[in-house]
Every structure is written in structure tokens, then in C-alpha cells.
FIRO-954944 format. One line per field, with one value per residue (C-alpha): x, y, z; residue number from 1; residue in one letter. Coordinates in steps of 0.05 Angstrom, whole numbers, always signed. Layout:
xx = X; ...;
yy = Y; ...;
zz = Z; ...;
n = NUM; ...;
res = A; ...;
END
This chain:
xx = -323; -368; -411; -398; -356; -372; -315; -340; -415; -427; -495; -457; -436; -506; -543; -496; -514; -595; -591; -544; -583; -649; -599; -601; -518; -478; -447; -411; -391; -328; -323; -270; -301; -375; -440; -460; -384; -369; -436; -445; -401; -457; -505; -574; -589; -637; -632; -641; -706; -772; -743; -784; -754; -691; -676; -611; -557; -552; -638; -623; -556; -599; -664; -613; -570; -639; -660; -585; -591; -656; -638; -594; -529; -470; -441; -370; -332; -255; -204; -175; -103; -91; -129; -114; -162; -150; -155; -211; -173; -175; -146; -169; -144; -183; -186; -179; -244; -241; -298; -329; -342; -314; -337; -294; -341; -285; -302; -254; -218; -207; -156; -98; -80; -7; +16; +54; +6; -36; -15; +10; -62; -110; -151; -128; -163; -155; -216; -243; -309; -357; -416; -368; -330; -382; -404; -333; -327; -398; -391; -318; -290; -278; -254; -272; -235; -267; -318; -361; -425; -390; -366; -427; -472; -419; -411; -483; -481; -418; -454; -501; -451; -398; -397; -370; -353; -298; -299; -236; -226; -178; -218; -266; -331; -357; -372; -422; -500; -535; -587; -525; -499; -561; -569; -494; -507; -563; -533; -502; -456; -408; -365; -319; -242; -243; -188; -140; -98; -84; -6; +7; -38; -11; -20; +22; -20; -76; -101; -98; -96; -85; -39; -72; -47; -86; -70; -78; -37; +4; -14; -7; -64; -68; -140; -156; -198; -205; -212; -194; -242; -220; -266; -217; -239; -222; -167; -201; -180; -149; -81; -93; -117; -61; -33; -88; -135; -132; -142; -141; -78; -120; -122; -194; -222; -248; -314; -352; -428; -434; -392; -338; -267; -213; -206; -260; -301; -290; -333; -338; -383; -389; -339; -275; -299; -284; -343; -373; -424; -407; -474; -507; -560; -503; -469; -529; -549; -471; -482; -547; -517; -453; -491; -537; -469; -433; -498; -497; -417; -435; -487; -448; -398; -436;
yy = -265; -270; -209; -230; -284; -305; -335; -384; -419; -409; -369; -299; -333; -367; -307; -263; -316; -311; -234; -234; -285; -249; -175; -215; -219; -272; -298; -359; -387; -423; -465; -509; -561; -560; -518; -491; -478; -478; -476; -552; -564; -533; -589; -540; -466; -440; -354; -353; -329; -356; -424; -451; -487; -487; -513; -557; -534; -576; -566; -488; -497; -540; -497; -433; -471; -494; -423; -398; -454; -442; -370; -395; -382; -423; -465; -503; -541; -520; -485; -406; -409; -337; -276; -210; -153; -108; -139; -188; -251; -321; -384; -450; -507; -527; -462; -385; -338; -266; -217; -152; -153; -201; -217; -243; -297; -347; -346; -367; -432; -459; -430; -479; -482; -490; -534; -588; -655; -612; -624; -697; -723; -690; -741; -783; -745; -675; -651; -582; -605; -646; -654; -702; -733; -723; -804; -831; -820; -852; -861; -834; -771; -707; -636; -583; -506; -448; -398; -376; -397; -444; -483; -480; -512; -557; -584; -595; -636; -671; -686; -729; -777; -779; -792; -726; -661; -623; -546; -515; -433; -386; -325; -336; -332; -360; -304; -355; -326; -320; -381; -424; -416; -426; -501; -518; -516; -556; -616; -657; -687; -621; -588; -532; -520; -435; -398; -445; -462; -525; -532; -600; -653; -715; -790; -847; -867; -827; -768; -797; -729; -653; -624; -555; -485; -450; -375; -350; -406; -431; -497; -550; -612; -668; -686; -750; -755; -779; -724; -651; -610; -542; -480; -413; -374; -365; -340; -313; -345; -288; -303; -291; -218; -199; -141; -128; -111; -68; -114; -116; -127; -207; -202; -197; -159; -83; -58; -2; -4; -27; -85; -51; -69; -20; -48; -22; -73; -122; -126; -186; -209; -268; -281; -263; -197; -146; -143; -147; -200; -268; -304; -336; -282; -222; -264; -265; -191; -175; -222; -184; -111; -138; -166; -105; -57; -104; -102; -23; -24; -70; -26; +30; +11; -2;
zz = +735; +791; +822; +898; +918; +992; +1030; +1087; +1093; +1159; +1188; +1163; +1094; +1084; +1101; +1053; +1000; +1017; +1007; +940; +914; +924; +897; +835; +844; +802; +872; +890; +964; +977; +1036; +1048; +1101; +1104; +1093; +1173; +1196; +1270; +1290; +1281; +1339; +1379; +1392; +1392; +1386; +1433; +1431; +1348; +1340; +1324; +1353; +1419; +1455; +1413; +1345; +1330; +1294; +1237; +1222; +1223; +1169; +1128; +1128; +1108; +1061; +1020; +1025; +987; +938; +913; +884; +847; +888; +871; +921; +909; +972; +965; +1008; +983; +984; +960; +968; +923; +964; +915; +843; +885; +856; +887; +885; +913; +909; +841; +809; +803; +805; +809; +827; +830; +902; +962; +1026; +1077; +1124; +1149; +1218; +1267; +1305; +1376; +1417; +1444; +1511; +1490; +1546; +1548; +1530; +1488; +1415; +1441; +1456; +1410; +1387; +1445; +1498; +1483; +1448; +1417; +1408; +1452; +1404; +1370; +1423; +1486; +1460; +1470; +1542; +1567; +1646; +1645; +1691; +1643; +1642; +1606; +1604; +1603; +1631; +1579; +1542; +1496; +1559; +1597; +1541; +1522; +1595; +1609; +1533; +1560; +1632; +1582; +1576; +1630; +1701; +1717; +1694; +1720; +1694; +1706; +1696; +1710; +1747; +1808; +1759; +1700; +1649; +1624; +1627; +1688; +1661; +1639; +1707; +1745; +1702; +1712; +1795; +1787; +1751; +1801; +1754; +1745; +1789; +1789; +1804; +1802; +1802; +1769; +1702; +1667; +1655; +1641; +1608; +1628; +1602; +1566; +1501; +1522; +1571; +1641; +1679; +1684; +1723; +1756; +1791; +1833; +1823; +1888; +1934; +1874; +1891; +1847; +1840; +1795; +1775; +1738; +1676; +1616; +1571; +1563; +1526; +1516; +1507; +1507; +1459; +1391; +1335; +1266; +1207; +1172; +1155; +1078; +1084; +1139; +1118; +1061; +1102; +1173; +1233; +1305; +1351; +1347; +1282; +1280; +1210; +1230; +1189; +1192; +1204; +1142; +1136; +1096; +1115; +1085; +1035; +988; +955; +1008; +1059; +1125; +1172; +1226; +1273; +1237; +1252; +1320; +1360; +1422; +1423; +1373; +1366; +1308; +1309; +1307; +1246; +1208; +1216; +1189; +1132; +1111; +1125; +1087; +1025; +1017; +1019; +971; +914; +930; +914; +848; +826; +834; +797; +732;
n = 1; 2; 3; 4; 5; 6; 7; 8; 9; 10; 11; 12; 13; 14; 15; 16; 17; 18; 19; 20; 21; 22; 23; 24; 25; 26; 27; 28; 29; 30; 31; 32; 33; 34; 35; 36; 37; 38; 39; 40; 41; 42; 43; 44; 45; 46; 47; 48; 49; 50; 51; 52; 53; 54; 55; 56; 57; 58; 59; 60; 61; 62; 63; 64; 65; 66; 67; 68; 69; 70; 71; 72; 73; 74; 75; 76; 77; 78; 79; 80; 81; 82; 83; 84; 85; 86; 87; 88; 89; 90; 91; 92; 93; 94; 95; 96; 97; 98; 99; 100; 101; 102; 103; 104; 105; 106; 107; 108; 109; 110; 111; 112; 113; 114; 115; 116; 117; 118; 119; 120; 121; 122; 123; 124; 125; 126; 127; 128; 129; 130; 131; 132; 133; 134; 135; 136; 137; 138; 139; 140; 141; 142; 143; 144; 145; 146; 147; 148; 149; 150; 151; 152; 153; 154; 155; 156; 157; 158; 159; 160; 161; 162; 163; 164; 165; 166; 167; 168; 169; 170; 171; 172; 173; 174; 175; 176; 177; 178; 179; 180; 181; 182; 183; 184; 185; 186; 187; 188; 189; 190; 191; 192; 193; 194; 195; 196; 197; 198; 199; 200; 201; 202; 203; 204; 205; 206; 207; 208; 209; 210; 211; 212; 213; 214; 215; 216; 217; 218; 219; 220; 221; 222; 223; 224; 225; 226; 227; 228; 229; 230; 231; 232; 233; 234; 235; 236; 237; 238; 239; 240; 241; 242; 243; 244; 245; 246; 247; 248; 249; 250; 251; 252; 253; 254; 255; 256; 257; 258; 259; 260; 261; 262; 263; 264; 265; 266; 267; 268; 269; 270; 271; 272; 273; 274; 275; 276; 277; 278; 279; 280; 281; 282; 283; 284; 285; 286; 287; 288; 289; 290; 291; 292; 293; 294; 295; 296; 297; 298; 299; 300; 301; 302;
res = X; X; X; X; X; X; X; X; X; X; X; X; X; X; X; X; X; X; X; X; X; X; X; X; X; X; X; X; X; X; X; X; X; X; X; X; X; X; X; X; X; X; X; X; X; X; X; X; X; X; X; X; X; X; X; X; X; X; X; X; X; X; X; X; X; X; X; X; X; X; X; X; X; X; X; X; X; X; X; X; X; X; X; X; X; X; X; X; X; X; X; X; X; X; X; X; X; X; X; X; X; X; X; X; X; X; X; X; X; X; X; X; X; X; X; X; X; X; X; X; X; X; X; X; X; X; X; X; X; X; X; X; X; X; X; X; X; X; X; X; X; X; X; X; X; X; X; X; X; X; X; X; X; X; X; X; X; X; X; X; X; X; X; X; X; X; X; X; X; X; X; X; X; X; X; X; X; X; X; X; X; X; X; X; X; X; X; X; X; X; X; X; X; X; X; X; X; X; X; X; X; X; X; X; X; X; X; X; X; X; X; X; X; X; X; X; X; X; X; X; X; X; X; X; X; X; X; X; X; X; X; X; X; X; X; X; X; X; X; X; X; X; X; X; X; X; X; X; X; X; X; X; X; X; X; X; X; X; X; X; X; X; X; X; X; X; X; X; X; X; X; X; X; X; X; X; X; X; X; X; X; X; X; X; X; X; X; X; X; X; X; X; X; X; X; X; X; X; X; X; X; X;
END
């Protein structure tokens, strides 16, 4: 029996940890990949505080992961198969641990673009990440989909590497910032195809081209590359609290200010949560807010 266990170790789950370990709080986080979540596929972070200039992602995971571990918080790499919100039970796949308290930090994966040469070539072209994959395509012609932040950083990373960058999105803007914007046009590398949709990504043994609509004329292009990276936004990893807990018509988790899902005694943060802005600093302000609620629920309870 556990005070708090914390589900996920990304920025919400490791700052959760650094404020029940400080509570004093018997608490244990399960994570079923690596300490740092999806924030590692983000090459740096320049908007988290105190940073000049920027710090990279896997420096920031580390400092915060040394900070959980050194109050004592419990830390054990395995994957929750079953969830019970109410009797707070868990089972990985090692062990069963039950609690006083949960919170829910999972985060959330890439959208597809579920079109036909998707699921064909990933790993083969099709790519979800270019922090990990920018290297393989060194002097080669890319695309990336998308229009917001994630696609703007990760096409100036990817303009590191290739010979040129193609971003394709669906509306006549990016919704990217206005700075991201301003140091896409300068890079003489990228380019942009607006107003258009990938259907088809087309190859043999490997990506060799997309196939493109434009919205407006309904014309149809073919434009060769190399790669696909795709940057669409994101689907929380929930499916073990559906119908548990009240979510969204995405299935994202819905709190209250203070973390508190309705479920009581379970409480989330980070990005498996509905909100409005998902940044690393928004995911660690839930994971503090969510912690402090979950050592008031313990205490409580005594």
C-alpha cells in the first residue's frame, strides 16, 4: 500500500513526484518506457523558465528526475494494464500495487494520418519523431505535416540535416507562434505547400513520395521525398480509465482547478488532460496543483 501512486514520468509525473516526495507521501511512479516521456522527442526547450537561451530536453528530465529520486520517491519502469479508479488498484505487467491516492500523468501519442502508405512505411520513411530520425535523411528531400509549434521546431531541427523541407498543412496559416514562423521564412531550406492534405504516401520498400490535394482546386500533386514526418496533434492515452473517469468527446481526462477528475481520489495532470495550452511549463504547474490536492485528500482521510 502506497500513499500516491503516479502513473507516467513525464514533466507532470516528475513534478507530482518532487512535491509528494517533499509531502512526505509513500509514492511510487510507474512508467512504462522511460523517465522524461514525450518530451524527449523535442530536441531543446527554450520557453521553460530560468533557461537562456534554451535548455535541452533530456538535461531538464535528468535535473527533475535527480530532484524526485533524492526524496526518496520510488521509481519502477513497467506498463499498467488495469486500472480500478475506485478501489485505486493496479496492475502492471510485474505486479499489483494499490493506493490511497492516484494520479493519472500518461500523457498522450501522435496522431495518424490514416492514409493509405501510412502504417505500410513507418520506420521506412514515415516518422513521428525527427529528433530520432532527422540523422537518417542527411542531404535528402523531406516532408513534414502540420501547422503548429511541434512542426515548426521540428522542421527547422529536420532542415539541419536534409536538403529540403517541405511543410505541408491543411488551412492557409500555420498556427505555429509568430517567432516560429518568422525563423521558418528565413531558412532557405523549407518551403510550404498551404492549403493542402496528404492522401496517399506512396513508395515500393520505402517512402518515395506523397500524393497531395489542394482543398480549394481539388488538384492533385505528387511531391517526392524521402520521408514523411507527421506532426497532427495528439490522442491521450486513456483507454484504461474510459468510462471510470468523465472525459471529453477526445477522450481527454476533465479536472477541476485542482486536478481532481471525478473520480475522487484520483487526480491528473500533463497532457492527458483538457486544456487550452499543452506546454511543459502548464504540465508541471498541474503536477504540483495535483500532488498538493492528492496529500490534502490523504491527510484527510486519516
Amino acid at each position: 500500500m502506497y500513499d500516491l501512486v503516479i502513473i507516467g514520468a513525464g514533466p507532470a509525473g516528475l513534478t507530482a513526484g518532487l512535491y509528494a516526495g517533499r509531502f512526505r507521501l509513500t509514492t511510487l511512479i510507474l512508467e512504462k518506457l522511460t523517465v522524461g516521456g514525450r518530451i524527449l522527442l523535442t530536441e531543446t526547450i527554450e520557453n521553460f523558465p530560468g533557461f537562456y537561451k534554451g535548455i535541452s530536453s533530456w538535461q531538464l528530465i535528468q535535473q527533475m528526475e535527480k530532484q524526485v529520486k533524492d526524496l526518496a520517491v520510488e521509481f519502477r519502469i513497467e506498463e499498467v494494464r488495469y486500472i480500478d479508479c475506485n478501489k485505486k488498484i493496479l496492475k502492471t505487467d510485474k505486479a499489483t500495487y494499490t493506493a490511497k491516492a492516484l494520479i493519472i500523468a500518461t500523457g498522450a501519442r501522435a496522431k495518424r494520418l490514416n492514409v493509405e502508405g501510412e502504417e505500410k512505411f513507418i520506420g521506412k520513411g514515415v516518422s513521428y519523431c525527427a529528433i530520432c530520425d532527422a540523422p537518417l535523411y542527411k542531404e535528402k528531400e523531406v516532408v513534414i505535416v502540420g501547422g503548429g509549434d511541434a512542426v515548426a521546431e521540428e522542421a527547422l531541427y529536420l532542415a539541419r540535416f536534409a536538403k529540403s523541407v517541405k511543410i505541408i498543412h491543411r488551412r492557409e496559416q500555420l498556427r505555429a507562434s509568430q517567432i516560429l514562423k518568422e525563423r521558418l521564412k528565413e531558412n532557405k531550406k523549407i518551403d510550404f505547400i498551404l492549403n493542402s492534405i496528404v492522401t496517399e504516401i506512396i513508395g515500393q520498400d520505402k517512402v518515395k513520395a506523397v500524393r497531395i490535394r489542394n482543398k480549394d482546386t481539388e488538384k492533385q500533386e505528387v511531391i517526392a521525398c524521402e520521408a514523411v514526418f507527421i506532426y497532427i496533434g495528439y490522442e491521450p492515452e486513456t483507454a484504461l480509465i474510459k468510462g471510470q473517469i468523465k472525459l471529453d468527446e477526445a477522450d481527454f481526462i476533465i479536472t477541476d482547478e485542482k486536478m481532481q477528475t471525478s473520480q475522487e481520489g484520483v487526480f491528473a495532470c500533463g497532457d492527458c488532460c483538457k486544456k487550452d495550452l499543452y506546454q511543459v511549463i502548464t504540465a508541471c504547474a498541474e503536477g504540483a496543483i495535483a500532488a498538493n490536492s492528492a496529500y490534502k485528500y490523504i491527510t484527510q482521510k486519516k
